[in-house]
C-alpha angles and dihedrals in degrees: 000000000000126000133206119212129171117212121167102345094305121100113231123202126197152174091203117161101276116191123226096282099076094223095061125101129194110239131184094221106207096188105230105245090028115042102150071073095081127162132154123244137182107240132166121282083237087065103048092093092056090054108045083044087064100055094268116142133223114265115221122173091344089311128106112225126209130184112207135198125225109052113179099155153356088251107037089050092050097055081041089063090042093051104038101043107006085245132090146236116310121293121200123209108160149013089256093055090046096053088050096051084050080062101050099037091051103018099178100034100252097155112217096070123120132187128186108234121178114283114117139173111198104172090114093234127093110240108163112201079001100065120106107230121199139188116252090216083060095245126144119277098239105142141038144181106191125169116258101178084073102030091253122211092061101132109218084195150353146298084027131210126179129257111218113212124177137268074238099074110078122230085353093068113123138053127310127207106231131173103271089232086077134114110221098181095239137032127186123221128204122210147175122246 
């Protein structure tokens, strides 16, 4: 089920994990004065402004997602993601995922935004289809959403990482293989309470 928030101006809408009440949000609390303390609560939809506002994430699936400004690349935005919040680029593990992460990288459907997220292939060659992607955070490749309309993955350098772009954007929906070396403006990180 999709929600609607407003914060700031800007309408924000997520997938974001709702308990059985249908007014109730999951939320990765990060207490202000302690938040190294996160957890993640249920709290209204009323609520959801407050929170972010405050520097609280999006739970999805028991994990607190974050999108960050200021990708320069694949590298630097994973160590971002270790040292800021002890997780890792984004893995993906499911349409559904994917679809929430579309909401929080482009909130209000804009089209044209782009986020890194944590696939990398790091075997120094360009492969193409061939390539063998993996997830920064270690997990299992098990999912992918890559873009057919231009025969993604087609690796334009190397070592490669993937652009995430939207489910907003049209027949450029989908990931992008990209070199690693670029800056892609955002990167989402993905992270345990």
């Amino acid at each position: 089920m999709w929600r609607q928030f407003h914060f700031s101006g800007i309408l924000i809408l997520s997938l974001a994990s709702v308990t059985a009440a249908a007014d109730k949000v999951a939320i990765c609390h990060r207490p202000p004065g302690n938040p190294s303390n996160v957890h993640i609560i249920s709290v209204s939809s009323d609520d959801v402004a407050g929170h972010i506002g405050h520097g609280d994430h999006f739970s999805f699936g028991g994990f607190c997602y974050v999108v960050k400004p200021g990708d320069v690349d694949a590298s630097t935005s994973e160590q971002a993601c270790q040292d800021q919040f002890d997780g890792h680029l984004a893995s993906i593990h499911s349409q559904a995922e994917d679809d929430f992460i579309s909401q929080l990288v482009d909130p209000n459907a804009d089209g044209g935004i782009t986020a890194r997220i944590g696939g990398v292939e790091p075997g120094g060659f360009c492969s193409g289809p061939a390539a063998i992607y993996h997830w920064t955070d270690g997990t299992t490749w098990d999912f992918a959403n890559w873009r057919l309309t231009t025969g993604e993955p087609n690796c334009t350098g190397a070592p490669a990482s993937i652009q995430f772009w939207p489910n907003t954007n049209g027949s450029l929906s989908g990931w992008n293989d990209t070199p690693s070396g670029d800056g892609l403006g955002n990167f989402v990180c993905k992270y345990q309470p």
